[in-house]
Every structure is written in structure tokens, then in C-alpha cells.
One Martini backbone bead per residue (centre of mass of N, CA, C, O) as a GRO file, in nm:
protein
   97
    1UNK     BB    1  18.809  11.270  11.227
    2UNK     BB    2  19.026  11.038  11.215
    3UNK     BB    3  19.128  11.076  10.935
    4UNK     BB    4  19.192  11.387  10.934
    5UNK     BB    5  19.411  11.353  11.155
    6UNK     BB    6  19.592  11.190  11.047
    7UNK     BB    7  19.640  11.337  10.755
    8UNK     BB    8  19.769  11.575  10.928
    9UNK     BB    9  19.968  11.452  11.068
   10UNK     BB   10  20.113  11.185  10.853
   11UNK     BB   11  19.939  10.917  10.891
   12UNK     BB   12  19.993  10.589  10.835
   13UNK     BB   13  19.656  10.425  10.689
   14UNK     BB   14  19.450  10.190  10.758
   15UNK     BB   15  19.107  10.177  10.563
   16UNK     BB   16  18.876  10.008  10.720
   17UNK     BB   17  18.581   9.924  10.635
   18UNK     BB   18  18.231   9.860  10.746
   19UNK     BB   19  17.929   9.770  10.857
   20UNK     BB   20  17.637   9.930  10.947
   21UNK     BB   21  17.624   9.662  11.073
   22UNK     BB   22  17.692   9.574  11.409
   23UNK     BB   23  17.690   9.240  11.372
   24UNK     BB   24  17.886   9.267  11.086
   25UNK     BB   25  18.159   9.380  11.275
   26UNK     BB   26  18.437   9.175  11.327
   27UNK     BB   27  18.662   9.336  11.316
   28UNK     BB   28  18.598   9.517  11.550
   29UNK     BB   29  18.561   9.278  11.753
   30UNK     BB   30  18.838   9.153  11.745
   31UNK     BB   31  18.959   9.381  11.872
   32UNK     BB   32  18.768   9.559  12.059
   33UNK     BB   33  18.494   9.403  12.210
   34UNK     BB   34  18.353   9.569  12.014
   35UNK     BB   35  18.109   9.740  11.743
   36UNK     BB   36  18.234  10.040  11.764
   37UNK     BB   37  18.272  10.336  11.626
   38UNK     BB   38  18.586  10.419  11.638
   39UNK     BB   39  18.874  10.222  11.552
   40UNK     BB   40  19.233  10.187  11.700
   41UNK     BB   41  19.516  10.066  11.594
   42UNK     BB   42  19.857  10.066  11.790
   43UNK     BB   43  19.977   9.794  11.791
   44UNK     BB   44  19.860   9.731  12.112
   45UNK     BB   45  19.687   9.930  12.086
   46UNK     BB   46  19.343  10.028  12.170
   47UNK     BB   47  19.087  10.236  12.034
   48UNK     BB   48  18.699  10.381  12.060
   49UNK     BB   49  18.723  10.693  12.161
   50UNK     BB   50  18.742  10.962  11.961
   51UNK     BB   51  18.886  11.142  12.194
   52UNK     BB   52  19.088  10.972  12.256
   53UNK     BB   53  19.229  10.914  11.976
   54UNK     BB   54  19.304  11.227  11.934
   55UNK     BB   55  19.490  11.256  12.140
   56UNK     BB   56  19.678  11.056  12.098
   57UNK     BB   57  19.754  11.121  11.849
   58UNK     BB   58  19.905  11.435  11.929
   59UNK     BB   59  20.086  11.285  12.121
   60UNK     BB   60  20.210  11.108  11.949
   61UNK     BB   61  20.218  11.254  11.622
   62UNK     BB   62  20.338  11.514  11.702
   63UNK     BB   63  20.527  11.805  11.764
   64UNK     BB   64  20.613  11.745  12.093
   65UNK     BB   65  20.507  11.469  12.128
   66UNK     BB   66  20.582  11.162  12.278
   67UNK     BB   67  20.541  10.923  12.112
   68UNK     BB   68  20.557  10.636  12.181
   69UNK     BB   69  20.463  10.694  12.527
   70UNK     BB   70  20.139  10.715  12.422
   71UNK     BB   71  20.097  10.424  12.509
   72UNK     BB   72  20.128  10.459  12.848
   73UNK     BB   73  19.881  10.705  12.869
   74UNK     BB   74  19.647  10.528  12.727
   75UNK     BB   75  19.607  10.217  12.854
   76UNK     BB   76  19.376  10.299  13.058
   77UNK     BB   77  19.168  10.348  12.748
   78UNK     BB   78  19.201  10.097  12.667
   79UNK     BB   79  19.111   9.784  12.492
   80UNK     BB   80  19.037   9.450  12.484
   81UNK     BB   81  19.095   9.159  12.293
   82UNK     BB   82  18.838   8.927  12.222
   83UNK     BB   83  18.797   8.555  12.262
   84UNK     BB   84  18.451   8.613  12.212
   85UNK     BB   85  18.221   8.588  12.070
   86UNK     BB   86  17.827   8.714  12.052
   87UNK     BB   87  17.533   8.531  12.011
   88UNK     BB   88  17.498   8.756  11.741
   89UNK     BB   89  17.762   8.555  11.618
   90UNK     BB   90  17.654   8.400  11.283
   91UNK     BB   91  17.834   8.527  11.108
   92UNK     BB   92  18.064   8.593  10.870
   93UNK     BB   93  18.403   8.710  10.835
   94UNK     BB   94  18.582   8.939  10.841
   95UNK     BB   95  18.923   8.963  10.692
   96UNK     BB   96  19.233   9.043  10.763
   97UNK     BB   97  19.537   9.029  10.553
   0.00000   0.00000   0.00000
């Protein structure tokens, strides 16, 4: 849902695949504290949320839109950015280059 969003509205994203298993999800969990998916991180802005996601989206860029402002409305559904792995973080992390 979150890629046709996107592709509808015309926002350029990468598509970051991610392991079917949740604690082999390391770009996910560093990016925003949990293991779950969809997370959408824009700017500093991190949504994890799918609701939230589309609805941001919508807001963000959609024509008559809130446009960059749609991150000040949105930052208190936002994630923060865990700086420490889970106990069951003991495999090796795939890196965003």
C-alpha cells in the first residue's frame, strides 16, 4: 500500500527489501526501534505505522498539501531512533550503502 502511495503521488523512494524474518531486520530496527514493517523514513521524520504513513504521504505530497510542514504534524506519531540492538541481535546487520 505504501509503494502505490508513493508511486501515485510521484515521490521518488528507495525500495529497501528487508528479511521475511523479524529479527534479521537490522535496517529496520535502526532506522526506528522496532522490527516492524512498513517504515518510511523521511528526512528525520521516521513513520512505522501504515496509517500514519499514508495519511503523511497525502499530507506531504499530494497537490494543496501541507508540503515540508507535514512533518511538524506528524512528528508526534513519529518513531525515535534506537542508538542500542535487542537481545536477540546477535546476527551480522545488512548496511544501507
Amino acid at each position: 500500500m505504501v509503494r502505490e502511495k508513493l508511486e501515485e503521488l510521484n515521490v521518488p523512494f528507495e525500495d529497501v527489501v528487508v528479511p521475511d524474518i523479524r529479527m534479521f531486520r537490522k535496517q529496520v530496527f535502526e532506522v526506528s526501534g522496532q522490527y516492524y514493517v512498513p517504515v518510511i523514513k523521511d528526512g528525520d521524520l521516521v513513520l512505522s505505522e501504515t496509517r500514519d504513513i499514508l495519511a503523511y504521504l497525502d499530507d506531504r505530497y499530494r497537490v494543496g498539501g501541507s508540503g515540508p510542514k507535514a512533518a511538524e504534524k506528524f512528528a508526534a506519531r513519529a518513531q525515535s531512533q534506537s542508538a542500542t540492538l535487542g537481545d536477540d541481535d546477535e546476527h551480522p546487520s545488512c548496511r544501507l550503502s
